[in-house]
Jmol script that loads the backbone (N, CA, C; Angstrom):
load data "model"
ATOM      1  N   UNK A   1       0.841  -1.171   0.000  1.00  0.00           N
ATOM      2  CA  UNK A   1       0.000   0.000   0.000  1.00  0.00           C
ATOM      3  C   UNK A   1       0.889   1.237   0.000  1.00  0.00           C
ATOM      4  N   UNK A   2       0.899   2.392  -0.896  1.00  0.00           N
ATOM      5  CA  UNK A   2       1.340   3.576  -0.894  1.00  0.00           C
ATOM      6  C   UNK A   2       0.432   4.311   0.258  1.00  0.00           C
ATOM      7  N   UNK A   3       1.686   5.213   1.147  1.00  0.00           N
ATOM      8  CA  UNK A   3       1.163   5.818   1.443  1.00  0.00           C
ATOM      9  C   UNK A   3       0.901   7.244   1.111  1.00  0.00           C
ATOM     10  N   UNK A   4      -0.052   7.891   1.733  1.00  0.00           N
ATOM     11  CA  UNK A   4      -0.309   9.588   0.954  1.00  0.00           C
ATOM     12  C   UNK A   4       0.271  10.456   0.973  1.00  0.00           C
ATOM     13  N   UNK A   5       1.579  10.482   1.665  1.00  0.00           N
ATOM     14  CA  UNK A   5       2.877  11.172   1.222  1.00  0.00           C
ATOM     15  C   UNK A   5       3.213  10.916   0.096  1.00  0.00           C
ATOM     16  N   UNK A   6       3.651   9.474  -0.197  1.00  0.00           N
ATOM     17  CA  UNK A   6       4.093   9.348  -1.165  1.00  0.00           C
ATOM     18  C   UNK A   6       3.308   9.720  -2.637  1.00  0.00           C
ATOM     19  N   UNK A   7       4.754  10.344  -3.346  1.00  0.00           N
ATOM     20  CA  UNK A   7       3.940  10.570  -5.119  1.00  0.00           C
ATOM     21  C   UNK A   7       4.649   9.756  -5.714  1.00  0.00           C
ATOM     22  N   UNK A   8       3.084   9.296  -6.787  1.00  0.00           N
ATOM     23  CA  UNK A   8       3.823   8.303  -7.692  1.00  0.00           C
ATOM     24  C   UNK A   8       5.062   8.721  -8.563  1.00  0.00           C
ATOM     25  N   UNK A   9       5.955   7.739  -8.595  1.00  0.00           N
ATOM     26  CA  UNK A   9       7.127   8.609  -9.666  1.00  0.00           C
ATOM     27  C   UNK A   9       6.154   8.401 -11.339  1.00  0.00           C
ATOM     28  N   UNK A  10       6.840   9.426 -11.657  1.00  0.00           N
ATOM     29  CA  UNK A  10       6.743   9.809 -13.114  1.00  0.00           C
ATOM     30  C   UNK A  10       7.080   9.307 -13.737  1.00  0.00           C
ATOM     31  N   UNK A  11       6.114   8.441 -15.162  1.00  0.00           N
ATOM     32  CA  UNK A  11       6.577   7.793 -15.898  1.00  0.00           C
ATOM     33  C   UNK A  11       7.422   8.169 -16.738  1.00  0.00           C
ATOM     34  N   UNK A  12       8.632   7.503 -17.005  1.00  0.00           N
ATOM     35  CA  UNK A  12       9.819   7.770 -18.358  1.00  0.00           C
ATOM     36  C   UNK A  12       9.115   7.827 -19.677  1.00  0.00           C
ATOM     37  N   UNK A  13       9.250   8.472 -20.583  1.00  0.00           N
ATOM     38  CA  UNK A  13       8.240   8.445 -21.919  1.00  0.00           C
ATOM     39  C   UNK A  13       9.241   8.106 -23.027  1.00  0.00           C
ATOM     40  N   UNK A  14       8.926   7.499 -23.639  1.00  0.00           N
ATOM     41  CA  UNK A  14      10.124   7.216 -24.728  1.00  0.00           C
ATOM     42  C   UNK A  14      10.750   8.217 -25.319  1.00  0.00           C
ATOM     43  N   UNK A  15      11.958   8.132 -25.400  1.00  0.00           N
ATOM     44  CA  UNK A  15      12.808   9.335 -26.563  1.00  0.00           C
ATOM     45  C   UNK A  15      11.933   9.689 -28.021  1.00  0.00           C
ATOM     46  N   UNK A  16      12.021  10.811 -28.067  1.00  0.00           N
ATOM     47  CA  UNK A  16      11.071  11.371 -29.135  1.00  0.00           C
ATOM     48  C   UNK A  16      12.317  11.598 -30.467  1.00  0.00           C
ATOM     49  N   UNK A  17      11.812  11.393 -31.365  1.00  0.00           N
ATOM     50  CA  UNK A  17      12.643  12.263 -32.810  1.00  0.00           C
ATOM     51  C   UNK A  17      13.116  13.550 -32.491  1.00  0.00           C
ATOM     52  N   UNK A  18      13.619  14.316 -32.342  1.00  0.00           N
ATOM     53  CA  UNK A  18      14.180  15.210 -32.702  1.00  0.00           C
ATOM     54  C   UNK A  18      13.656  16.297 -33.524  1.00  0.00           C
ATOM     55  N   UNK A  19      12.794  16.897 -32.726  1.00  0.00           N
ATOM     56  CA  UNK A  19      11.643  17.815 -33.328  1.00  0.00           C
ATOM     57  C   UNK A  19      12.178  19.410 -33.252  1.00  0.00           C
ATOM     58  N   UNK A  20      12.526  19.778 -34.684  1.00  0.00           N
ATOM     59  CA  UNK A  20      13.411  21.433 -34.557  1.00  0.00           C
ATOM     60  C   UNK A  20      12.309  22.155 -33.954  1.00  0.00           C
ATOM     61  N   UNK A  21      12.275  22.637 -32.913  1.00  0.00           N
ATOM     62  CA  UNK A  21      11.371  24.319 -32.473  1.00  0.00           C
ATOM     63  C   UNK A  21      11.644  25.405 -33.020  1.00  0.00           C
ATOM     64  N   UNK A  22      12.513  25.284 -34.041  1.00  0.00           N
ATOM     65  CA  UNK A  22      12.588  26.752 -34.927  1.00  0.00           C
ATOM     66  C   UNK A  22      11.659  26.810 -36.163  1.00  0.00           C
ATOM     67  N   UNK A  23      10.934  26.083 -36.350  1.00  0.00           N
ATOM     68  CA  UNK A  23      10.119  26.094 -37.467  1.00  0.00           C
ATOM     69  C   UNK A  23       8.912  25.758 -36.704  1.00  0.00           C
ATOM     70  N   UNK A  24       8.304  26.556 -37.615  1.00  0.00           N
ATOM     71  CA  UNK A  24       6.304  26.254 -37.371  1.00  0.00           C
ATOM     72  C   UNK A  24       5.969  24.875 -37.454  1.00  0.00           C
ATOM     73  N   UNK A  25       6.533  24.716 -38.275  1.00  0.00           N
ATOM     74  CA  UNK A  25       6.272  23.002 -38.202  1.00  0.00           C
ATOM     75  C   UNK A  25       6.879  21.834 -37.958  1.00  0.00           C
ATOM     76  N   UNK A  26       8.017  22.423 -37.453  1.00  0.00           N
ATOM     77  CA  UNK A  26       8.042  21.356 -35.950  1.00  0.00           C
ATOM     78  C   UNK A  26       7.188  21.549 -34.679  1.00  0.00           C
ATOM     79  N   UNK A  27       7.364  22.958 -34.533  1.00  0.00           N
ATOM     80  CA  UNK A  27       6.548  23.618 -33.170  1.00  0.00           C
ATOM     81  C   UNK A  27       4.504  22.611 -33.448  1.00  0.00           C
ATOM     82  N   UNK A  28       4.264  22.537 -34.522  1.00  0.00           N
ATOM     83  CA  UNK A  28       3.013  22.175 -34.458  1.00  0.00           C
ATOM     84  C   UNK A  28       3.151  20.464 -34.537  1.00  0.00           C
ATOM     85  N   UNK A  29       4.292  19.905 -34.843  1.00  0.00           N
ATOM     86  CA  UNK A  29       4.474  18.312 -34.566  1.00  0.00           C
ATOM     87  C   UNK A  29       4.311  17.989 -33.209  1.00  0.00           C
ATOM     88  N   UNK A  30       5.388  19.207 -32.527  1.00  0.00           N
ATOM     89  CA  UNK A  30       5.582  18.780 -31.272  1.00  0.00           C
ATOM     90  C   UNK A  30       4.237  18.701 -30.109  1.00  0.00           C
ATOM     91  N   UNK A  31       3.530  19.866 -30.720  1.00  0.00           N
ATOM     92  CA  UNK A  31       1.857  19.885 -30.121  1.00  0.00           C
ATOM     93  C   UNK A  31       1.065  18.538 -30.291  1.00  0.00           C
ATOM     94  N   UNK A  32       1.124  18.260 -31.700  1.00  0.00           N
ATOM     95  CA  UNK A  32       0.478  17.035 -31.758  1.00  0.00           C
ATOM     96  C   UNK A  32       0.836  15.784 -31.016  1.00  0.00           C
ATOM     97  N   UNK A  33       2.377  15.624 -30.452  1.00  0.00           N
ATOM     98  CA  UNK A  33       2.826  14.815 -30.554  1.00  0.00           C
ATOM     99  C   UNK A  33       2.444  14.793 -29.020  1.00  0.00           C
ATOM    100  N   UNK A  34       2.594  15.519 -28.247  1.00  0.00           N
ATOM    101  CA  UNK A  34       1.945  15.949 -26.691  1.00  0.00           C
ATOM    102  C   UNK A  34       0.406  15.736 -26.540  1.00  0.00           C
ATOM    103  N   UNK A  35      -0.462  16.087 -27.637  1.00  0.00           N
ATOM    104  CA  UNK A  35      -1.420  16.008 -27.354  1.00  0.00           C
ATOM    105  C   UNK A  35      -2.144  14.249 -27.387  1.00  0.00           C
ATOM    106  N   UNK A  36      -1.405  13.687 -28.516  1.00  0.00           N
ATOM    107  CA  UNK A  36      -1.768  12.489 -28.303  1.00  0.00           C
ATOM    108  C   UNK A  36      -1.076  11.769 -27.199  1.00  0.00           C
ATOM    109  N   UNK A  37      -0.463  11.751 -26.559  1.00  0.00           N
ATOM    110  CA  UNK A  37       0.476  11.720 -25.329  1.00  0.00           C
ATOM    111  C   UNK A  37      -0.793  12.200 -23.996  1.00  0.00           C
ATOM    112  N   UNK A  38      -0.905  13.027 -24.078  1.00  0.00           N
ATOM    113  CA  UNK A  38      -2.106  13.339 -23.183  1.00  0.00           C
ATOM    114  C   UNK A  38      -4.007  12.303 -23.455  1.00  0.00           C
ATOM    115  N   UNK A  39      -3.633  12.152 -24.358  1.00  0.00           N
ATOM    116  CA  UNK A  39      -4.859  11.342 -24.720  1.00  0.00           C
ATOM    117  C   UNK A  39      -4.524   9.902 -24.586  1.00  0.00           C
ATOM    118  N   UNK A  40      -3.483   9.713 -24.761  1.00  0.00           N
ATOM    119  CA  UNK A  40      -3.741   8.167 -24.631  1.00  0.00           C
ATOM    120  C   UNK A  40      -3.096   8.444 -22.918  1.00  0.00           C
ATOM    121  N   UNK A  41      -3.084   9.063 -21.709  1.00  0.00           N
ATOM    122  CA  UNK A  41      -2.930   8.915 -20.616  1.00  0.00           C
ATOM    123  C   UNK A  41      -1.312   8.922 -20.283  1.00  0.00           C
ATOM    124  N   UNK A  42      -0.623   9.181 -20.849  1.00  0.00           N
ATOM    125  CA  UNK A  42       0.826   9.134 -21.178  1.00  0.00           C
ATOM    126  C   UNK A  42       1.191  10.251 -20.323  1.00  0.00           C
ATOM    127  N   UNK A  43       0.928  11.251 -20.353  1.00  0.00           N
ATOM    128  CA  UNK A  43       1.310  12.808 -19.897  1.00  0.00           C
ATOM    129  C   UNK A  43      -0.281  12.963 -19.145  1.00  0.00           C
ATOM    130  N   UNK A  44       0.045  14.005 -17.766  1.00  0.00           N
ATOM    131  CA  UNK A  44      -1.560  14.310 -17.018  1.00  0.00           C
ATOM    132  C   UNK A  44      -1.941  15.844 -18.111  1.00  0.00           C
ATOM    133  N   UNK A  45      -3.228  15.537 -17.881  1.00  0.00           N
ATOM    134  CA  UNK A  45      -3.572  17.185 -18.689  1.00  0.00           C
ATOM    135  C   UNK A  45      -3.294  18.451 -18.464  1.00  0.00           C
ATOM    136  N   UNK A  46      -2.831  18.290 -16.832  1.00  0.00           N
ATOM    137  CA  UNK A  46      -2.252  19.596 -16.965  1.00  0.00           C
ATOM    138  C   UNK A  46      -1.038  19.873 -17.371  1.00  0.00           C
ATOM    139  N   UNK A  47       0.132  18.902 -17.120  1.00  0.00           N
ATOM    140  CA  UNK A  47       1.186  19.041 -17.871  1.00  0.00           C
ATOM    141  C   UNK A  47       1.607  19.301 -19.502  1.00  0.00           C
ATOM    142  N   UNK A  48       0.451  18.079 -20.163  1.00  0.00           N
ATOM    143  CA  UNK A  48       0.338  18.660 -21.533  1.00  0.00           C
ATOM    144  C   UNK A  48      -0.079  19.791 -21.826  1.00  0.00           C
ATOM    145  N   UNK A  49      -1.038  20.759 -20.754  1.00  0.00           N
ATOM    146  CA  UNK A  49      -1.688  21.747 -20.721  1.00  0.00           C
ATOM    147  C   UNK A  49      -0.230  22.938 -20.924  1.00  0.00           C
ATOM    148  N   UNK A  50       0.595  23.160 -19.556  1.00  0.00           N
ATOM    149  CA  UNK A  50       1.821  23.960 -19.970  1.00  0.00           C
ATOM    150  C   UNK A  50       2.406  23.590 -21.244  1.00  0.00           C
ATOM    151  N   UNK A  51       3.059  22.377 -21.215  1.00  0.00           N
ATOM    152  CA  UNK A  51       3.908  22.142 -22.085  1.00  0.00           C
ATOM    153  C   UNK A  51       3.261  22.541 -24.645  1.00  0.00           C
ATOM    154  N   UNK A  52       2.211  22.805 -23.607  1.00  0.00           N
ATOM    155  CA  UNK A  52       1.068  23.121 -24.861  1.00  0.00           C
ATOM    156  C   UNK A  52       1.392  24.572 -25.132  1.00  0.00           C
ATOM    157  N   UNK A  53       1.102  25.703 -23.782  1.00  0.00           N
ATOM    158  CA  UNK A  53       0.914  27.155 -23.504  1.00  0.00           C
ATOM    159  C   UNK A  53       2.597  27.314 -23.976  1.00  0.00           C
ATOM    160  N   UNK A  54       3.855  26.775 -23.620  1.00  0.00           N
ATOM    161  CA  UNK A  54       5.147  27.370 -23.699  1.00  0.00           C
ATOM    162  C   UNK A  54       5.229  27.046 -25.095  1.00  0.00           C
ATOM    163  N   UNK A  55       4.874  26.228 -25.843  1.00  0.00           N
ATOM    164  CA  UNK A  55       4.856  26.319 -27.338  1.00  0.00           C
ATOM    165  C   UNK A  55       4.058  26.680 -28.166  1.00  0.00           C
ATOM    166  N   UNK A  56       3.206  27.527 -27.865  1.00  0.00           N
ATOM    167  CA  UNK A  56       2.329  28.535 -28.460  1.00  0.00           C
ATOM    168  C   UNK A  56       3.132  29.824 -27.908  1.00  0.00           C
ATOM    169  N   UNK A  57       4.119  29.994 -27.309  1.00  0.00           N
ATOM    170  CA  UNK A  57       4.833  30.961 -26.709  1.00  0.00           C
ATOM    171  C   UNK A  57       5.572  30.828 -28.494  1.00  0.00           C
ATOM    172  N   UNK A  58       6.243  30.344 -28.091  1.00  0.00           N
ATOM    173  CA  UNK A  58       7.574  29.719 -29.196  1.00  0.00           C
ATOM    174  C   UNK A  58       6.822  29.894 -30.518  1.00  0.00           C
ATOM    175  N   UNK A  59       5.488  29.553 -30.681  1.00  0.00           N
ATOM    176  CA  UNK A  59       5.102  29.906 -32.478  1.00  0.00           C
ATOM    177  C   UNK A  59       5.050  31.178 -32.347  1.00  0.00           C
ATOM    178  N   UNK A  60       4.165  31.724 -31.400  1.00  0.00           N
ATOM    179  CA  UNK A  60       4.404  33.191 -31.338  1.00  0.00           C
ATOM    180  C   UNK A  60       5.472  34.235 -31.836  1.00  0.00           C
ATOM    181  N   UNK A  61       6.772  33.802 -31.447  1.00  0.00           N
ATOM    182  CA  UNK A  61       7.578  34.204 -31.293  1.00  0.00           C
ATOM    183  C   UNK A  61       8.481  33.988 -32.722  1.00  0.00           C
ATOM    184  N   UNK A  62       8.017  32.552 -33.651  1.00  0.00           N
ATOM    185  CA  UNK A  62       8.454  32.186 -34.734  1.00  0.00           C
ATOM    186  C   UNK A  62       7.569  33.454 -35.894  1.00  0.00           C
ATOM    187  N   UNK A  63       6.455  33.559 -35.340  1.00  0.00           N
ATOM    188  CA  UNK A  63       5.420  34.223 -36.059  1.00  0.00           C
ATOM    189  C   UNK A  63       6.361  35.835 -36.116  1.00  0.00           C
ATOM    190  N   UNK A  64       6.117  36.411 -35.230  1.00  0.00           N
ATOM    191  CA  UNK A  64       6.830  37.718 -34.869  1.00  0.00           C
ATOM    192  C   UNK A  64       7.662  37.592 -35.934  1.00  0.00           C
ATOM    193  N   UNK A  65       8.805  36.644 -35.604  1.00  0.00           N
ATOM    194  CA  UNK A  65      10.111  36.903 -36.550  1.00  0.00           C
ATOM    195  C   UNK A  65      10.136  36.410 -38.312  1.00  0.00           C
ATOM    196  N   UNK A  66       9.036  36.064 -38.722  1.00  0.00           N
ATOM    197  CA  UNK A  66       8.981  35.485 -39.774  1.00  0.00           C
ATOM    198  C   UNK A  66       8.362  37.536 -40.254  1.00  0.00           C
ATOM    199  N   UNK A  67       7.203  37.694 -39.831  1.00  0.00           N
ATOM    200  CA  UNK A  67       6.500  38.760 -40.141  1.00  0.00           C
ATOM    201  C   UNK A  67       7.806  40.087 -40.140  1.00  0.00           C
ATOM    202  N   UNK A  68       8.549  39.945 -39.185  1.00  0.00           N
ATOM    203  CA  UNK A  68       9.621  41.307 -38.843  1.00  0.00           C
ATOM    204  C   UNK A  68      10.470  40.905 -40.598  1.00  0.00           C
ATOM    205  N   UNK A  69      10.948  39.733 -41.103  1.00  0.00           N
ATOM    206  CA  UNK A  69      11.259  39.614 -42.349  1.00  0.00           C
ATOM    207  C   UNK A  69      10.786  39.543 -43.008  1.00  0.00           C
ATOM    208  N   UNK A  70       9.658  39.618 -43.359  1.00  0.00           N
ATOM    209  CA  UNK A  70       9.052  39.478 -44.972  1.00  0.00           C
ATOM    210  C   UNK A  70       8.885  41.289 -44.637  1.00  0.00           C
ATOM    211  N   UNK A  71       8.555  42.278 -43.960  1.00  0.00           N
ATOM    212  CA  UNK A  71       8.688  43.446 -43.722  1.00  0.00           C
ATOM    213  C   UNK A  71       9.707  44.130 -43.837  1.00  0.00           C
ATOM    214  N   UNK A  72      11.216  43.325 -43.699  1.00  0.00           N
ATOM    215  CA  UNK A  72      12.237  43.646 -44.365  1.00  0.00           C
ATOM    216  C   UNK A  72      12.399  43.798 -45.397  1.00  0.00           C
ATOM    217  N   UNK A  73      11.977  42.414 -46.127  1.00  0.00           N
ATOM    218  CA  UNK A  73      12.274  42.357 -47.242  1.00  0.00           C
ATOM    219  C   UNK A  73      11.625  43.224 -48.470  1.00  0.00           C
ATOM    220  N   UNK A  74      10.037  43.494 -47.830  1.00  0.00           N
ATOM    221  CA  UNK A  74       9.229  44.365 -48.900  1.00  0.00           C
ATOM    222  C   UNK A  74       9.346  46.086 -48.849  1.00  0.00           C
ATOM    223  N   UNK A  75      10.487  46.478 -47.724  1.00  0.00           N
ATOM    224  CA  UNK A  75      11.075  47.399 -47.735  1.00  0.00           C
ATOM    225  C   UNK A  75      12.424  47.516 -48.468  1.00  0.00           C
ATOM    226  N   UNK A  76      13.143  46.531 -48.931  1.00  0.00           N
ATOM    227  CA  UNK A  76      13.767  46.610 -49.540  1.00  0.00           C
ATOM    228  C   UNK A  76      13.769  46.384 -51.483  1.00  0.00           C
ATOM    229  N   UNK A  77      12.446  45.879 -51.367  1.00  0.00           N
ATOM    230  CA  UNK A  77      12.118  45.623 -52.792  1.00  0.00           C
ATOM    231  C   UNK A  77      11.547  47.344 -53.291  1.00  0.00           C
ATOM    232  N   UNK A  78      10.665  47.760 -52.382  1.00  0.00           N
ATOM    233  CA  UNK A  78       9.931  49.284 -52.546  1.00  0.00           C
ATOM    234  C   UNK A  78      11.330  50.069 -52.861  1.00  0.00           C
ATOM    235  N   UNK A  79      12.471  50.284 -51.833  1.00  0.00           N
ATOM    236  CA  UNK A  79      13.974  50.548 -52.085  1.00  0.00           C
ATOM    237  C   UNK A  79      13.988  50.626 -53.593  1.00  0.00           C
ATOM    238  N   UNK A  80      14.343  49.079 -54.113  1.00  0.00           N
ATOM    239  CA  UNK A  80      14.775  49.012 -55.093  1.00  0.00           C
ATOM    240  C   UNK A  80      13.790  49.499 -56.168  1.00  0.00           C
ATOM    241  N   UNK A  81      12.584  49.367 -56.234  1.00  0.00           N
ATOM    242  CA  UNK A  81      11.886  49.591 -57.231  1.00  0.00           C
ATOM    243  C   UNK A  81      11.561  51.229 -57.535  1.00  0.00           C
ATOM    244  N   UNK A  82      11.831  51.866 -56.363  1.00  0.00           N
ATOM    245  CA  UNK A  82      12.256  53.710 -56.572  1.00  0.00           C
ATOM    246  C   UNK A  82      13.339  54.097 -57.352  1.00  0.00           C
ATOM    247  N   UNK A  83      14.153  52.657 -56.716  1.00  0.00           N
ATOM    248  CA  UNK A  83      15.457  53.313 -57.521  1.00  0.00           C
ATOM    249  C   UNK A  83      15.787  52.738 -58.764  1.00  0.00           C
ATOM    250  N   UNK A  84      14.885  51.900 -59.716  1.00  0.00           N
ATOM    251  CA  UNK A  84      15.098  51.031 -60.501  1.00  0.00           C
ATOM    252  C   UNK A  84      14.984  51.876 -61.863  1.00  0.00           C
ATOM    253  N   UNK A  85      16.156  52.162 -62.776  1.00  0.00           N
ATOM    254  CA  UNK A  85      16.446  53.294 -63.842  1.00  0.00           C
ATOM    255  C   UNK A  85      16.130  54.121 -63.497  1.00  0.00           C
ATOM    256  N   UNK A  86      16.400  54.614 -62.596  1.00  0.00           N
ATOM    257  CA  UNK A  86      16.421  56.054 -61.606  1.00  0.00           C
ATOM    258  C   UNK A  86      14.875  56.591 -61.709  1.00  0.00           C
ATOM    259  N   UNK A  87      13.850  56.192 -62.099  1.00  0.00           N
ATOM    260  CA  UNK A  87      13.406  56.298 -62.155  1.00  0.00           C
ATOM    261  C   UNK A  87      11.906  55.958 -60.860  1.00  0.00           C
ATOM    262  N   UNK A  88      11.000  57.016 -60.319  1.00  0.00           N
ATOM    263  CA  UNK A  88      10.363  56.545 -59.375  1.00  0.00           C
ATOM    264  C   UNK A  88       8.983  55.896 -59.606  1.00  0.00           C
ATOM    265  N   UNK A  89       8.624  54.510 -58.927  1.00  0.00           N
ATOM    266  CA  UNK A  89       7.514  53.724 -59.669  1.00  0.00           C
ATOM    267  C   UNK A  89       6.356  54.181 -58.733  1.00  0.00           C
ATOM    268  N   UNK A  90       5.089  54.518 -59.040  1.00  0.00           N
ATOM    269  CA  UNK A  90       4.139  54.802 -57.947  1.00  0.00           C
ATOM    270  C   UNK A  90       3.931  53.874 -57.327  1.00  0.00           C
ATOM    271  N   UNK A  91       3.441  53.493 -56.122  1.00  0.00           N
ATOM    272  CA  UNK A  91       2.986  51.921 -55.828  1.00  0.00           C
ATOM    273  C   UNK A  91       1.514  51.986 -55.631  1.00  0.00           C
ATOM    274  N   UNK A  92       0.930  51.189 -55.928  1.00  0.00           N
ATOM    275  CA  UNK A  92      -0.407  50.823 -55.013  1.00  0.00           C
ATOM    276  C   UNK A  92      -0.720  49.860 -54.893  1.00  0.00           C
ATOM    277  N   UNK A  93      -2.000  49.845 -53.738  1.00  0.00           N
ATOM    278  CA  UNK A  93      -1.959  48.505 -52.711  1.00  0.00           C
ATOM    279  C   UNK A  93      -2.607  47.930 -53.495  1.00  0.00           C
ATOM    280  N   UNK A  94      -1.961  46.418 -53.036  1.00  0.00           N
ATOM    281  CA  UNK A  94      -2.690  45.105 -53.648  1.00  0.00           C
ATOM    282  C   UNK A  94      -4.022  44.339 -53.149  1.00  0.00           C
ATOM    283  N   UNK A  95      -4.163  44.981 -52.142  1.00  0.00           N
ATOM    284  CA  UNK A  95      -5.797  44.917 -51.491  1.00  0.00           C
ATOM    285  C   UNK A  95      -6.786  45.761 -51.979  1.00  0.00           C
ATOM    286  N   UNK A  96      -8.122  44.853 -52.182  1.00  0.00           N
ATOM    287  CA  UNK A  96      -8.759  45.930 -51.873  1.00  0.00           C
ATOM    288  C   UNK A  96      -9.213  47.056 -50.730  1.00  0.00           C
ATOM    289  N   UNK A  97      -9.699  48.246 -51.126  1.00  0.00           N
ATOM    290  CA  UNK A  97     -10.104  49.387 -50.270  1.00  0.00           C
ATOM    291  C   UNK A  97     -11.566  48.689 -49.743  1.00  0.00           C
ATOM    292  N   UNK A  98     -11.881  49.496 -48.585  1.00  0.00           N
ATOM    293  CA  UNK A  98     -13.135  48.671 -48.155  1.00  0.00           C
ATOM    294  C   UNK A  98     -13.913  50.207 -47.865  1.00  0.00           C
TER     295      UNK A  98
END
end "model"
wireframe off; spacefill off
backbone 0.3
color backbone group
C-alpha cells in the first residue's frame, strides 16, 4: 500500500525524434505529438496543458520573426523599385479598399 505522502514517480516516456522548435512546423508536430500523449494517458492534462501554452509561446515568437522579415524584405524591394532606372515607380496597394 502507498502511502499519501508518497507521489507516484513519473513515468519515463520514450525518446522522441528530434523535433526542430525553430520552425512552425516542428513547433506544431511537437503539439500534436503531446497532445496524443495526453490522450492516450501518457502525460496528465495539466502538464500537456503547460507544455502546450510554452509552445504557443515559441510559435508566437516564430510568427513575430517570420512577419519582422518578410517586412524587411518588402522594404527593400519598394527601395529598389524607386530606384530602378532612376526612375520613381508609384505603388499601389494590392488589397482591396473597403
Amino acid at each position: 500500500m502507498i502511502s499519501l505522502t508518497q507521489k507516484p514517480k513519473a513515468e519515463v516516456l520514450p525518446p522522441r525524434n528530434a523535433i526542430a522548435l525553430d520552425t512552425l512546423a516542428g513547433v506544431r508536430g511537437e503539439m500534436a505529438r503531446l497532445y496524443r500523449l495526453g490522450l492516450n494517458g501518457r502525460i496528465r492534462s495539466d502538464e500537456m496543458t503547460r507544455f502546450i501554452y510554452a509552445l504557443k509561446e515559441i510559435r508566437a515568437a516564430l510568427e513575430a520573426e517570420l512577419l519582422t522579415d518578410v517586412q524587411r524584405r518588402l522594404a527593400f524591394l519598394s527601395r529598389d523599385m524607386d530606384n530602378h532606372n532612376g526612375h520613381s515607380v508609384l505603388h499601389q496597394p494590392t488589397f482591396p479598399r473597403s
